[in-house]
N, C-alpha and C positions, 0 to 999 in steps of 0.2 A: 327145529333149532331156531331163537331170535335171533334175529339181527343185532351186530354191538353195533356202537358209536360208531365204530372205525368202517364197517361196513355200508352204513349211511353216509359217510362222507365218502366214502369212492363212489357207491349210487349216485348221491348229486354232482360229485365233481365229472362222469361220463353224462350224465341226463345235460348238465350245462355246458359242456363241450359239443356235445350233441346238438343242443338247438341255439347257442350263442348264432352262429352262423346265421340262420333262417329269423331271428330276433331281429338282428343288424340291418340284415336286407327289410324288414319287413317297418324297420324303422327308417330306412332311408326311402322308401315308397309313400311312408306316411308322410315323409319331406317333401316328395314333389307333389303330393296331391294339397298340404298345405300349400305350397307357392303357388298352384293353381286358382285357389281358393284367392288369395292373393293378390293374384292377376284380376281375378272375376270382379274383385271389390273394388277395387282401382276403376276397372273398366266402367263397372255402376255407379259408384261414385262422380267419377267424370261427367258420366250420361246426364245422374240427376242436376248436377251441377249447370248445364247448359240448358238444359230445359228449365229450371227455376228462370236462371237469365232470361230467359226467351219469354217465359211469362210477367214477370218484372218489367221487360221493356212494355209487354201488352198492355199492362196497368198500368203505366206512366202515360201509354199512347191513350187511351181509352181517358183518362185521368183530362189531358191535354184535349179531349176533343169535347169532353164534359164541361169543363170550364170557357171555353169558347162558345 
């Protein structure tokens, strides 16, 4: 015997009742591992940031001792 309409719609309506739950969590994990990511870039970011500084000053000093 096929399947009607009506019994595809109660199939999906249990399958997505079913796995809604496990979806939600499995979306809110992919939340914190984005704001990890987040954290990491900041982190990097910063990093890069102070070491350009830090060579910047080099080539000013270097700059400064060449002219002299």
């Amino acid at each position: 015997m096929p399947l009607t309409k009506e019994d595809l719609r109660q199939i999906k309506k249990v399958v997505v009742e079913a796995v809604d739950p496990y979806f939600t969590a499995i979306q809110k994990d992919f939340g914190h591992v984005y704001d990890r990511f987040d954290r990491i870039e900041k982190l990097m970011l910063a990093d890069h940031k102070r070491r350009i500084e830090k060579l910047e000053e080099g080539v000013k000093e270097l700059r400064g001792l060449l002219a002299a």
